[in-house]
Kinemage of the C-alpha trace (Angstrom):
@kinemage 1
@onewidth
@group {chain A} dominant
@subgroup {mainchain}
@vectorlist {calphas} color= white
{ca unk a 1} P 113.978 25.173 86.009
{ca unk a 2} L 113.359 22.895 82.951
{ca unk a 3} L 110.624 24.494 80.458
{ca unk a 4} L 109.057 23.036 77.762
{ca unk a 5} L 108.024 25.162 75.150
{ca unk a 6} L 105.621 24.212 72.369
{ca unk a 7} L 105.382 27.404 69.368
{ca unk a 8} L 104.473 26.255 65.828
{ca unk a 9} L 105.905 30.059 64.594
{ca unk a 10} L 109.714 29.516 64.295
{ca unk a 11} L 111.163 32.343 64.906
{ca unk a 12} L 109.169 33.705 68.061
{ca unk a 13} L 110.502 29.625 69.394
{ca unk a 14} L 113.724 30.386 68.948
{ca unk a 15} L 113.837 33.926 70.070
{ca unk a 16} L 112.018 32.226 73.202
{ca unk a 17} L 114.372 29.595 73.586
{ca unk a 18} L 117.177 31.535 73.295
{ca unk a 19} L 115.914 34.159 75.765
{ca unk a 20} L 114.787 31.625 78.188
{ca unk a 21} L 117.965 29.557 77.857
{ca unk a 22} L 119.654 32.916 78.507
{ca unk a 23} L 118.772 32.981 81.801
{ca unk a 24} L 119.823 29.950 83.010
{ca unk a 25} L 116.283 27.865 82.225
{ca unk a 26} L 116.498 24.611 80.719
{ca unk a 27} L 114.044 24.412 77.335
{ca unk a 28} L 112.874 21.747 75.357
{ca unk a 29} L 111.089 23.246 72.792
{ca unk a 30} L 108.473 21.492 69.743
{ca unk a 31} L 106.577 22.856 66.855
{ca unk a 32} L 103.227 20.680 67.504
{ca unk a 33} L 101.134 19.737 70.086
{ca unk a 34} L 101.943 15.917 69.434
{ca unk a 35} L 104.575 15.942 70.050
{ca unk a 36} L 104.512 18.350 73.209
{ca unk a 37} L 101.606 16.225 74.396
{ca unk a 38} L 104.662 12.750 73.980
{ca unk a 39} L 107.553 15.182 75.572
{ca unk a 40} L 105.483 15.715 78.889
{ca unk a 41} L 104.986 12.103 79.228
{ca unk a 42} L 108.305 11.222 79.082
{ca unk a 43} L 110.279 14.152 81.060
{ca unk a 44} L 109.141 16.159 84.033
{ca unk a 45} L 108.742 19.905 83.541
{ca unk a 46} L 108.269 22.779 85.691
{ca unk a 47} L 106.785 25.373 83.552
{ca unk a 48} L 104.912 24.066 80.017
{ca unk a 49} L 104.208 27.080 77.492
{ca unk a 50} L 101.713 26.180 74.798
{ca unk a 51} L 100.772 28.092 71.588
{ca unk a 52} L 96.764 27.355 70.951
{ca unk a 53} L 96.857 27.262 67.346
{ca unk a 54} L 99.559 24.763 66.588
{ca unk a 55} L 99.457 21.974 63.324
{ca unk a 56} L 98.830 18.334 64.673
{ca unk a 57} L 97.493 18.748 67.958
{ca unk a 58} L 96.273 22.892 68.820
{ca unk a 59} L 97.509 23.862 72.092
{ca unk a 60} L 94.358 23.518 74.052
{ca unk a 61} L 93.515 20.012 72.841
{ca unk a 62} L 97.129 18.984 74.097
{ca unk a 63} L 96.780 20.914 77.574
{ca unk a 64} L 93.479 19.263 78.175
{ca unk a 65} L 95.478 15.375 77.551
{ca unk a 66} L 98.557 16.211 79.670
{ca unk a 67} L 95.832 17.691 82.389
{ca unk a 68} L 93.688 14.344 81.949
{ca unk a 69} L 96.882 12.286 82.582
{ca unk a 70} L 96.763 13.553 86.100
{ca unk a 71} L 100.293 16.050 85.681
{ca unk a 72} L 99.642 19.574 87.653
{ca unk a 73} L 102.843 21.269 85.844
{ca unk a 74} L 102.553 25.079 85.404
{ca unk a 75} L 101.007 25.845 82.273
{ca unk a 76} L 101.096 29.387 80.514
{ca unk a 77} L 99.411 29.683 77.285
{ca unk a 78} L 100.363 31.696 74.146
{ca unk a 79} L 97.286 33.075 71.774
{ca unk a 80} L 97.305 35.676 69.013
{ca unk a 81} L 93.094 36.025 70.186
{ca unk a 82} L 92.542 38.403 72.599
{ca unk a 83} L 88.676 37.275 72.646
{ca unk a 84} L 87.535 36.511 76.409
{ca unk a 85} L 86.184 33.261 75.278
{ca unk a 86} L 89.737 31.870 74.118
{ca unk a 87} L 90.556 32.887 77.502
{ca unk a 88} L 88.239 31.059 79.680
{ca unk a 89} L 88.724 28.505 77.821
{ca unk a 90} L 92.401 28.100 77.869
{ca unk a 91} L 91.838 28.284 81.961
{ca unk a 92} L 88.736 25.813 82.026
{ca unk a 93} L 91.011 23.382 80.093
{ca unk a 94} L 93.993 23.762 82.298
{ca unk a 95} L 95.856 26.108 81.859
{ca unk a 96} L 97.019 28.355 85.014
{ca unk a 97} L 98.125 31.699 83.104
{ca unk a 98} L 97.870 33.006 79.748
{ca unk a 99} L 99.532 36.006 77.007
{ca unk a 100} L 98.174 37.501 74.497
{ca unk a 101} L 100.448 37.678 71.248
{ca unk a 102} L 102.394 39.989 71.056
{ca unk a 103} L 103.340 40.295 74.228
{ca unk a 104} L 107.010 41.145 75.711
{ca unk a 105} L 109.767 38.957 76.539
{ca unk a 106} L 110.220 41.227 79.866
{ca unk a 107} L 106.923 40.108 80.646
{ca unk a 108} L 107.403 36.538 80.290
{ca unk a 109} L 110.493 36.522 82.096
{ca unk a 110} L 109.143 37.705 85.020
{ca unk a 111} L 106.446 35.486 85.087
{ca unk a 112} L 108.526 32.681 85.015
{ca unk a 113} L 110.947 34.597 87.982
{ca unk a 114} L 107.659 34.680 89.890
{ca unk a 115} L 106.736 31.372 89.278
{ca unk a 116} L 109.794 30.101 90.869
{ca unk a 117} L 109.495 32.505 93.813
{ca unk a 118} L 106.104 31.268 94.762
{ca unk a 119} L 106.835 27.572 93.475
{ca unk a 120} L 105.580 26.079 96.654
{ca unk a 121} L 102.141 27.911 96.017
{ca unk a 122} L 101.371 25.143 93.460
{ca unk a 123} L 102.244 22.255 95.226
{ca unk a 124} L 99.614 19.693 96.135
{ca unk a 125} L 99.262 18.846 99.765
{ca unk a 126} L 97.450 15.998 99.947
{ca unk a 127} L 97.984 13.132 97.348
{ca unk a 128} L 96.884 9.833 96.303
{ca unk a 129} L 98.425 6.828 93.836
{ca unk a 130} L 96.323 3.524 94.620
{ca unk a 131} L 95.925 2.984 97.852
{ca unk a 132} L 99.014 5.112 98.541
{ca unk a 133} L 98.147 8.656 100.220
{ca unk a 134} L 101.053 11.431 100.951
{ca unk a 135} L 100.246 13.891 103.504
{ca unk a 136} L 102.419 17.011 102.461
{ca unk a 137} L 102.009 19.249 105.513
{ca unk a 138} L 102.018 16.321 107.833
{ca unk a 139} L 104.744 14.597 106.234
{ca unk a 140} L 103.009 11.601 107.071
{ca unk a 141} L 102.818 8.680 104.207
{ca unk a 142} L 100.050 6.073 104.690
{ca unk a 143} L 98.479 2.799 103.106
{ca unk a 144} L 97.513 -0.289 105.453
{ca unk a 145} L 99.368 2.119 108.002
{ca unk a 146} L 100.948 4.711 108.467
{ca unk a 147} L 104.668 6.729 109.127
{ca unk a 148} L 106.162 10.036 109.233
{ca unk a 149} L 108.549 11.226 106.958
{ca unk a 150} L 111.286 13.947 107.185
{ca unk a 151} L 111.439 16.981 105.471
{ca unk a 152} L 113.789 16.093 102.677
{ca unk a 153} L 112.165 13.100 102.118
{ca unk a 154} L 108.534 14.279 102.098
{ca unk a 155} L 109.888 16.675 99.073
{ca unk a 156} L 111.421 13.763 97.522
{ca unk a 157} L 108.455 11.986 97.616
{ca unk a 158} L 106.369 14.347 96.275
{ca unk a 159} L 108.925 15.257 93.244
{ca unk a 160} L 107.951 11.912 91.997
{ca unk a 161} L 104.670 11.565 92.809
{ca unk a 162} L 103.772 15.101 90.435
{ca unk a 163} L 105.936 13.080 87.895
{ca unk a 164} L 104.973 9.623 88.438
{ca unk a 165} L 105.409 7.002 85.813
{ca unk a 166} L 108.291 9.306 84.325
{ca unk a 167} L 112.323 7.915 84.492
{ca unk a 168} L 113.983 11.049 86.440
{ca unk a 169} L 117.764 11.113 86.582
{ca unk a 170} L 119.556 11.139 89.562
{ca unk a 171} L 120.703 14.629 88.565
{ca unk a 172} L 117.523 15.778 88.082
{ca unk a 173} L 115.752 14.946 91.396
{ca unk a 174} L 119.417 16.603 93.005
{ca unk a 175} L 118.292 20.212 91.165
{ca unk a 176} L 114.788 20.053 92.293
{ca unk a 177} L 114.913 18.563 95.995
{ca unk a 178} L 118.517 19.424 97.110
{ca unk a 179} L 118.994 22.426 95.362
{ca unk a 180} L 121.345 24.888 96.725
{ca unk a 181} L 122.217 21.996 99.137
{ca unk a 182} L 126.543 21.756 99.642
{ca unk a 183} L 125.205 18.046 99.710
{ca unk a 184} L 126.125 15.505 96.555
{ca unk a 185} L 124.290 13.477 93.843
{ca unk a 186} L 124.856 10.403 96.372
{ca unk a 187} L 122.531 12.105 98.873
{ca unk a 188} L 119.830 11.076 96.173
{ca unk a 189} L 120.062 6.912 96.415
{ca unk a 190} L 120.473 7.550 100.114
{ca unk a 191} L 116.954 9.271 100.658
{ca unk a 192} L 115.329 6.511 97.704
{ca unk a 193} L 116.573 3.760 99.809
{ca unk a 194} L 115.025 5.175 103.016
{ca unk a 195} L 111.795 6.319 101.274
{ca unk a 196} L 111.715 2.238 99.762
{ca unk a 197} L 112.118 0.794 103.379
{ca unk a 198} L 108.960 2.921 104.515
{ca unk a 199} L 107.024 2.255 101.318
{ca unk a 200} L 107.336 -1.253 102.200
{ca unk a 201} L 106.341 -0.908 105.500
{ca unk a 202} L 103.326 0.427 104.784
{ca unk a 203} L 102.204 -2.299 102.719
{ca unk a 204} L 101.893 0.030 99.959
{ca unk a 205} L 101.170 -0.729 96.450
{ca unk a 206} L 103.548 2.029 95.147
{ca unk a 207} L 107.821 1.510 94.696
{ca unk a 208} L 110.491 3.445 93.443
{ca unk a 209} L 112.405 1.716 91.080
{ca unk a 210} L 115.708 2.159 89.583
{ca unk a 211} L 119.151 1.767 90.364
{ca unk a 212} L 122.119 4.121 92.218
{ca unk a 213} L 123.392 7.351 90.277
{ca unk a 214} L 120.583 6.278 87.124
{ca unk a 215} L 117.590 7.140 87.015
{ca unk a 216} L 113.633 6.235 89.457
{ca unk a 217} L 110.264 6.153 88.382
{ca unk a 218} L 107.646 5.897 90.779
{ca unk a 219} L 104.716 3.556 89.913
{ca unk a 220} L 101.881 1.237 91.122
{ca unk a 221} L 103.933 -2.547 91.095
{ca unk a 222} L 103.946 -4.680 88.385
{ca unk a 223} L 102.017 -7.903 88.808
């Protein structure tokens, strides 16, 4: 699970990172919200912790432009405020879960260990890019038509759509969609090139692009 972490207070970020990292997560981590606000742009991310009161950019201005930019990653934010009002508005902004400094690392942990027990809890099931519309629980894609989809690529599908406009690496759709999978990395350009004939035959205004064992992006075409 790839985390990014955004803590202005040094040492709580790297005893973070370092406990995070320790159990097998994956964790960018930033001192401003900036800069956080630029690393969710460019990477896809399955959990995104925020401190609020960060130099630059605070935590809830930053939540509230990555939110506004249409990503739905997991967002937990960090506050030394225990005042309800921080609260609410942490969660009116966009965020999905919250801790109170200080908190414990135990805790954190096994919020993230839930998180990726219930992952599929947080998935959208019906979603839209132009006049491109994925059916999730239909596995059904549609545009000036429509066609089904199979499992595997239905999930595919809907890894890039939550991170659209972002360059994904071959290895990194493998670890989301295939998993545990005794498949390999070439299983990837396989499922692309299927998901590309369908797109097409849709008449959709959506395309994968990229090229075999580097890295897609999908976005409206060009031109």
């Amino acid at each position: 699970m790839r985390i990014l972490l955004a803590e202005d207070e040094k040492q709580l970020n790297h005893v973070l990172t370092v406990a995070m990292t320790s159990q097998g997560y994956d964790v960018d981590s930033t001192f401003n919200g900036q800069e956080a606000v630029e690393m969710a742009q460019q990477k896809a991310y399955d959990v995104m912790i925020f401190d609020i009161m960060m130099p630059v950019k605070d935590g809830l201005t930053a939540v509230k432009e990555i939110r506004a930019s249409g990503d739905k990653t997991y967002i937990v934010m960090l506050t030394a405020k225990s005042e309800i009002d921080d609260k609410v508005k942490g969660l009116d902004d966009g965020a999905d879960d919250y801790l109170t400094k200080p908190f414990s690392l135990k805790e954190l942990l096994a919020r993230l260990r839930s998180k990726e027990r219930r992952e599929d809890n947080y998935n959208t099931k019906k979603m839209q890019l132009a006049n491109f519309f994925l059916d999730v629980e239909n596995q059904e894609i549609s545009s000036r038509n429509s066609v089904r989809l199979s499992t595997k690529e239905t999930e595919l599908l809907q890894y890039l759509l939550l991170n659209k406009d972002k360059f994904l690496s071959t290895q990194t759709i493998f670890s989301h969609v295939w998993k545990d999978s005794e498949e390999n990395e070439n299983i990837v350009w396989i499922y692309v090139s299927y998901l590309r004939e369908k797109l097409k035959a849709i008449g959709s205004d959506v395309e994968i692009s990229g090229e075999k064992d580097g890295s897609y992006v999908l976005q409206i075409q060009k031109g």
